[in-house]
C-alpha positions in Angstrom: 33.7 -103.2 25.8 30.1 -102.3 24.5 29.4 -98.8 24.4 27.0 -97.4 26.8 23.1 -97.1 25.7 21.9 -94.0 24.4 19.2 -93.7 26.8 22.1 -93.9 29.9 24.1 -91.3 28.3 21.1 -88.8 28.4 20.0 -89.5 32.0 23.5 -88.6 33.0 23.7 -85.6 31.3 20.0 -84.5 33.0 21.5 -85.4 36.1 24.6 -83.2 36.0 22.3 -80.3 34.7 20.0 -80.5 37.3 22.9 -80.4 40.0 24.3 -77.4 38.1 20.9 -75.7 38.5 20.7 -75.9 42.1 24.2 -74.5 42.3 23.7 -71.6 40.6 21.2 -69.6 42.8 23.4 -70.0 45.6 26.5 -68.4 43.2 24.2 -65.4 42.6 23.4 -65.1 45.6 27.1 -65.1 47.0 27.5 -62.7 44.3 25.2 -60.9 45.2 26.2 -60.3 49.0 29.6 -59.4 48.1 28.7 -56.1 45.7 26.2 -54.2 47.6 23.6 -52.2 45.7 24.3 -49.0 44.7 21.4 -46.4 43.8 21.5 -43.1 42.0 21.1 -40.3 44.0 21.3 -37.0 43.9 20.9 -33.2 46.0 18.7 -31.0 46.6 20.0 -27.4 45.9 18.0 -24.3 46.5 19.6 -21.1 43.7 18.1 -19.6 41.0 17.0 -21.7 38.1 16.1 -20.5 34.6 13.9 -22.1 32.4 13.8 -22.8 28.7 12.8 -24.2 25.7 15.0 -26.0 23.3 14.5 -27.4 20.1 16.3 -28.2 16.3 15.4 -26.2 13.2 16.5 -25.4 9.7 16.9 -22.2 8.2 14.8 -20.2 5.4 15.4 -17.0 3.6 12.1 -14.9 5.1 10.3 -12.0 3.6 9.7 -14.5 0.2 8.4 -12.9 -2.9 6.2 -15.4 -4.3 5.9 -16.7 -8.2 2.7 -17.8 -9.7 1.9 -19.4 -13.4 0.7 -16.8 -15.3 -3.8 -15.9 -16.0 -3.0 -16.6 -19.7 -4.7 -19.1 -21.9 -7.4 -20.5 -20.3 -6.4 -24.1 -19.3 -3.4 -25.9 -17.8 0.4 -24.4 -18.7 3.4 -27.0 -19.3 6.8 -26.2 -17.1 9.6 -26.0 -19.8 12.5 -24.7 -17.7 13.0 -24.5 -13.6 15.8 -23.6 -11.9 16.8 -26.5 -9.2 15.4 -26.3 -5.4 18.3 -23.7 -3.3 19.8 -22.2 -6.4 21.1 -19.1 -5.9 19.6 -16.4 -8.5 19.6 -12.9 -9.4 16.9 -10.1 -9.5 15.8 -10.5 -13.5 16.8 -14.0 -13.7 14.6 -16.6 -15.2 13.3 -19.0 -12.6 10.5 -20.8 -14.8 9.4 -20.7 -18.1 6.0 -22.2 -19.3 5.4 -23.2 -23.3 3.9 -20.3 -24.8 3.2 -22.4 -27.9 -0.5 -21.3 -28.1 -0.1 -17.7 -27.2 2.6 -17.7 -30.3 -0.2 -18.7 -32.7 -2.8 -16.3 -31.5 0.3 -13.7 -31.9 0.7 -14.5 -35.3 -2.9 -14.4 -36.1 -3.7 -11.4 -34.6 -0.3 -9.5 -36.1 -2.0 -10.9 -39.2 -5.8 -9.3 -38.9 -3.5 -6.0 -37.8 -1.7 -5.5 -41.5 -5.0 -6.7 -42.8 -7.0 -3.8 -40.8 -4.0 -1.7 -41.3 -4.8 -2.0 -45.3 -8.6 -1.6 -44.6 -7.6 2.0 -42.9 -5.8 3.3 -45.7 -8.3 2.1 -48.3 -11.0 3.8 -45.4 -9.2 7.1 -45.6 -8.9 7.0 -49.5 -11.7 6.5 -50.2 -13.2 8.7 -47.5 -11.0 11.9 -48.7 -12.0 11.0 -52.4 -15.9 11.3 -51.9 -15.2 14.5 -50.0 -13.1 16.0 -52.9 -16.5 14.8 -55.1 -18.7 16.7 -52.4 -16.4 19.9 -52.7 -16.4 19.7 -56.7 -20.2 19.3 -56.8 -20.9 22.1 -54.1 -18.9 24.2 -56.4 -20.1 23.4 -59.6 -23.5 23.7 -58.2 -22.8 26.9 -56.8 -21.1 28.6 -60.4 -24.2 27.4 -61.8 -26.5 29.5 -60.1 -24.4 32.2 -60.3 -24.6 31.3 -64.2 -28.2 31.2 -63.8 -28.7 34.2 -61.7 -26.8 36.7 -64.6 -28.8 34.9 -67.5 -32.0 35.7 -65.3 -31.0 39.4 -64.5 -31.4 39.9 -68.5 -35.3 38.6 -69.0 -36.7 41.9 -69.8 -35.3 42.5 -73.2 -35.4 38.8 -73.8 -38.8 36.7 -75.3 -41.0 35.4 -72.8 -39.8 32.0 -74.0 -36.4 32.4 -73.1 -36.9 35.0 -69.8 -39.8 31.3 -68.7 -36.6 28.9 -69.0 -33.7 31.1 -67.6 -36.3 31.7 -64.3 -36.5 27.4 -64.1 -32.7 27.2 -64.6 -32.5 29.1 -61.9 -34.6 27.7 -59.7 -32.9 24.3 -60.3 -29.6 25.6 -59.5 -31.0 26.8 -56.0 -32.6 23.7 -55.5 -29.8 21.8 -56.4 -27.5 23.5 -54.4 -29.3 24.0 -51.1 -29.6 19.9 -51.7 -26.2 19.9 -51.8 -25.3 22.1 -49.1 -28.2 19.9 -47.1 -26.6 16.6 -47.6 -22.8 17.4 -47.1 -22.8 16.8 -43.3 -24.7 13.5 -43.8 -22.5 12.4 -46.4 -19.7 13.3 -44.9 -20.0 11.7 -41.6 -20.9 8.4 -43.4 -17.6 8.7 -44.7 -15.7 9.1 -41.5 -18.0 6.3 -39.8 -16.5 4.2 -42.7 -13.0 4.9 -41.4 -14.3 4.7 -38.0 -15.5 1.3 -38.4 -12.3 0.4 -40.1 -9.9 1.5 -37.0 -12.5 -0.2 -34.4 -11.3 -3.4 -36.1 -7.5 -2.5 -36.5 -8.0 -1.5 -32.7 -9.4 -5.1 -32.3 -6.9 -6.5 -33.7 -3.8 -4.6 -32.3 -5.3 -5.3 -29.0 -5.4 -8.9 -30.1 -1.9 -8.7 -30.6 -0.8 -6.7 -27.2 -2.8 -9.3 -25.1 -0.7 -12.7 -26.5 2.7 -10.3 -26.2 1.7 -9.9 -22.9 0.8 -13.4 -22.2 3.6 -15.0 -24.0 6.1 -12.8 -21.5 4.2 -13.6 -18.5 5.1 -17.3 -19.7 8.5 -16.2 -18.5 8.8 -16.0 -14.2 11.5 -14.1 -13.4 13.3 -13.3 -9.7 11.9 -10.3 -8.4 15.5 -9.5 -6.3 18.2 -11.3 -5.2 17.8 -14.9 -3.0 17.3 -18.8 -3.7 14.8 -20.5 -5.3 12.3 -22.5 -3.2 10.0 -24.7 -5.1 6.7 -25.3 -4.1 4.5 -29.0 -3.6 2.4 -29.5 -6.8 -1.1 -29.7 -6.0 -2.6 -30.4 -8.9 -3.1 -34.0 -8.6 -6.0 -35.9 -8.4 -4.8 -38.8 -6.1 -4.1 -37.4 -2.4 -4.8 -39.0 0.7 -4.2 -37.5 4.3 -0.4 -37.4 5.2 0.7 -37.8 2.0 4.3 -35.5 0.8 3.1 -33.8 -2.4 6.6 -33.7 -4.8 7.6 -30.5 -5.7 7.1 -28.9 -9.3 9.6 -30.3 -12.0 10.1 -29.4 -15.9 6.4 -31.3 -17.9 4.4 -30.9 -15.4 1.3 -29.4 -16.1 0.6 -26.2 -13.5 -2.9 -24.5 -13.2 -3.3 -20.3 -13.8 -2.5 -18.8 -10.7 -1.0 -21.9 -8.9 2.1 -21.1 -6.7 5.2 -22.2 -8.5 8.6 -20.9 -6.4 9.0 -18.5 -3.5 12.4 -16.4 -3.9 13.1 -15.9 0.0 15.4 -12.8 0.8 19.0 -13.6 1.4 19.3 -10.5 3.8 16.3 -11.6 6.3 16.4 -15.3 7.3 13.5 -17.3 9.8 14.2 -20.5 11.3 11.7 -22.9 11.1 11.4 -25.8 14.1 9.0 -28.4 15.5 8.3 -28.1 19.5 6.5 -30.5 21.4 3.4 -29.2 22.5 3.6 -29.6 25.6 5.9 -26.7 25.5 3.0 -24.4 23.4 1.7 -22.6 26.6 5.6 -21.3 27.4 6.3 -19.3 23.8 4.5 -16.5 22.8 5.4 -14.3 19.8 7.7 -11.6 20.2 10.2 -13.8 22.2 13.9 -13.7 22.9 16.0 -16.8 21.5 19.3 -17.6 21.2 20.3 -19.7 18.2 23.5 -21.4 17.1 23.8 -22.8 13.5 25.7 -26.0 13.4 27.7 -25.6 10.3 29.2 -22.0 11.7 30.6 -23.0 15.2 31.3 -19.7 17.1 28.7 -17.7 15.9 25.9 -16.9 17.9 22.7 -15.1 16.8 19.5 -13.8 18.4 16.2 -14.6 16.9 12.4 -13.7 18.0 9.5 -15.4 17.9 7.5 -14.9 14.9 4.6 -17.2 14.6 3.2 -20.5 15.8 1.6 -22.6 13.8 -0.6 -25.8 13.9 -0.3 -28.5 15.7 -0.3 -31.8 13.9 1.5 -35.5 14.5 0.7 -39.1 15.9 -0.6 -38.4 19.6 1.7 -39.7 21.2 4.2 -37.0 19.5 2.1 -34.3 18.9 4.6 -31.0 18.1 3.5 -27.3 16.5 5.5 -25.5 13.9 7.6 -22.5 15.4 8.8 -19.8 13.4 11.2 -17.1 14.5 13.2 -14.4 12.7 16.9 -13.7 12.9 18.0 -10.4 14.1 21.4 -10.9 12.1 22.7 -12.0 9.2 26.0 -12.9 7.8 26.7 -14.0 4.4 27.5 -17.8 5.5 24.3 -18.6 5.7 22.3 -20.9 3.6 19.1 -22.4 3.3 18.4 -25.6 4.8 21.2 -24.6 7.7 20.9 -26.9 11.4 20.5 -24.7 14.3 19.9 -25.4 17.7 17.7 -22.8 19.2 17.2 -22.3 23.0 13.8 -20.1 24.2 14.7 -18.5 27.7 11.1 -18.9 29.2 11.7 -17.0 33.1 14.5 -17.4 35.5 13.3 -17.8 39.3 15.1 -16.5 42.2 16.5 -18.5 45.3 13.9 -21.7 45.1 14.7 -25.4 45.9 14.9 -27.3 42.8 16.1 -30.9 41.5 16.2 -32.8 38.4 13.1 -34.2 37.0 14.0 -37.4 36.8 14.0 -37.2 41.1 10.1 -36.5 40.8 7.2 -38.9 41.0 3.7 -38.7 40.6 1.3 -40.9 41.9 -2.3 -41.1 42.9 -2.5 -37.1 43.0 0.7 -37.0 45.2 4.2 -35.1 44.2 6.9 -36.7 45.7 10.5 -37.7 46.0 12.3 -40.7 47.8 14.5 -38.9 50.6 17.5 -40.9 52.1 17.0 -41.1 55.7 19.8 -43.6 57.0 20.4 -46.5 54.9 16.5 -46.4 53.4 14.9 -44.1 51.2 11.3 -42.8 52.2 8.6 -41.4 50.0 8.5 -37.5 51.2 5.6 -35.1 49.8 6.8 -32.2 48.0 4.7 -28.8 46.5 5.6 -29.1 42.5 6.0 -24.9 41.4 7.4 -25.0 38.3 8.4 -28.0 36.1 11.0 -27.3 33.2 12.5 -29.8 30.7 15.4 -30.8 32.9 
């Protein structure tokens, strides 16, 4: 027996489909009419309804002391040592430490013009007390000369003419010598004291010199101001940024601008929680309000938080959301940074009104209104919308 053609065997098989096809319609629809159609449903209830605002945050130590690189030497400072991001540190300890490699050698230089100005004092003062002991020997040897010179005068009458002439120029040297003398010793002894003057304006130079790189080299050092966690901050000294890009945080060789923020040391004792709302939900909060807050690693614990600030708004816009701060009014030692919490806002709580859930509600063409079962049907019915909340 030959075996059937190909083509045969595929018309057959089209065949049998195309009965199947018009079978299965009518199976449906014998489905169908045995399981009727069940819609969700659900009551109106008239009570009192509160209304809220939930959303997910983290927590952060609040009242943060902030640490910035040092106003020392002029250009950009290399990170040598910084602690890791949520490490627990003490008031005193080292957080960061910058290379104080340059402030080292100016050290050492000015220590060096300091003995060198040091010597220059001493050799200032020497020489300044010799010349004054010279002044003091001349104003008295001038002044026993005319002494001299007066008693040789007081005997000219018995004496020649000769000898009386040149005892009365003696003399007159010896007074002219010594007023001179007497004349010049302020002068010259002020130019002596501006000589050590001059020399301890340098030495001053110098030790100031000194003081300024001491200074500098232990501002290199950023210690914790108290007790907390270290929280490093984005590094924006970077040339290449675009909008929406994540600066990375500071890490050990980078190279940190005077005065840029390096780590915030947040207070273990005061905590905010820090969340993302819709903002849709913007117009309901206001600072100064009541939340209750729940952190997810302590089950059981409840705390009450306020609003503290509210920030800018900012995402695609089809999720736009605002940053919400709000502060703890408790603490307890199990907390840590970084903590999930689930934070509910009551907004108001209205008294005996008629409410249902959201989903119930429709809008359309400037109507409000929900489908009311009336029989077996369900009608569209008008409502008047009061208040909507997010359930």
């Amino acid at each position: 027996m030959k075996p059937l053609p190909r083509a045969i065997l595929l018309l057959a098989l089209l065949t049998a489909l195309a009965s199947g096809a018009r079978y299965v319609p009518r199976l449906f629809e014998k489905f169908a009419a045995e399981q009727p159609v069940t819609l969700p449903s659900t009551l109106v209830r008239t009570g009192d309804v509160t209304f809220t605002v939930t959303a997910n945050g983290a927590l952060q130590g609040g009242n943060s002391r902030m640490l910035t690189a040092p106003m020392a030497g002029g250009g950009s400072l290399t990170m040598t040592e910084l602690r890791k991001a949520g490490e627990l540190v003490k008031k005193g300890d080292v957080v960061a430490q910058f290379d104080p490699t340059d402030e080292k050698y100016k050290l050492r230089e000015a220590e060096a013009d300091l003995e060198e100005a040091e010597q220059q004092v001493l050799q200032a003062r020497n020489e300044a007390k010799a010349k004054e002991e010279d002044l003091e020997y001349e104003l008295i040897t001038a002044r026993e000369e005319l002494k001299q010179a007066e008693i040789e005068a007081t005997a000219n009458e018995i004496r020649a003419a000769l000898t009386a002439k040149q005892n009365n120029i003696t003399l007159e040297g010896a007074k002219t010598k010594l007023a001179k003398l007497e004349r010049d010793y302020p002068q010259r002894k002020a130019a002596a004291a501006a000589s050590v003057a001059i020399q301890e304006a340098s030495r001053g130079k110098a030790k100031m010199l000194a003081d300024t790189a001491r200074r500098n080299i232990d501002m290199m050092t950023l210690k914790a101001p108290a007790d907390g966690y270290v929280n490093v901050e984005r590094n924006t000294n970077t040339n290449f940024f675009f909008s929406g890009m994540v600066l990375p945080a500071f890490q050990i060789g980078d190279q940190v601008r005077p005065g840029m923020a390096v780590a915030q040391i947040p207070d273990l004792n005061s905590w905010d929680v820090l969340a993302q709302i819709a903002e849709t939900d913007r117009g309901h909060l206001s600072v100064g309000q009541v939340a209750e807050l729940r952190v997810v690693a302590l089950p059981g614990h409840k705390f009450s938080a306020k609003v503290k600030d509210l920030g800018g708004t900012a995402g695609p816009p089809w999720d736009r959301r605002f940053e919400c701060k709000l502060a703890l009014l408790q603490s307890t030692p199990e907390l840590r940074p970084g903590m999930s919490a689930q934070i509910v806002v009551t907004l108001e709580t209205l008294k005996n009104v008629t409410w249902l859930p959201a989903q119930a509600l429709f809008e359309q063409g400037g109507r409000t209104f929900v489908y009311a079962r009336q029989g077996e049907r369900f009608l569209a019915k008008d409502v008047k919308l009061v208040r909507r909340g997010e359930s």
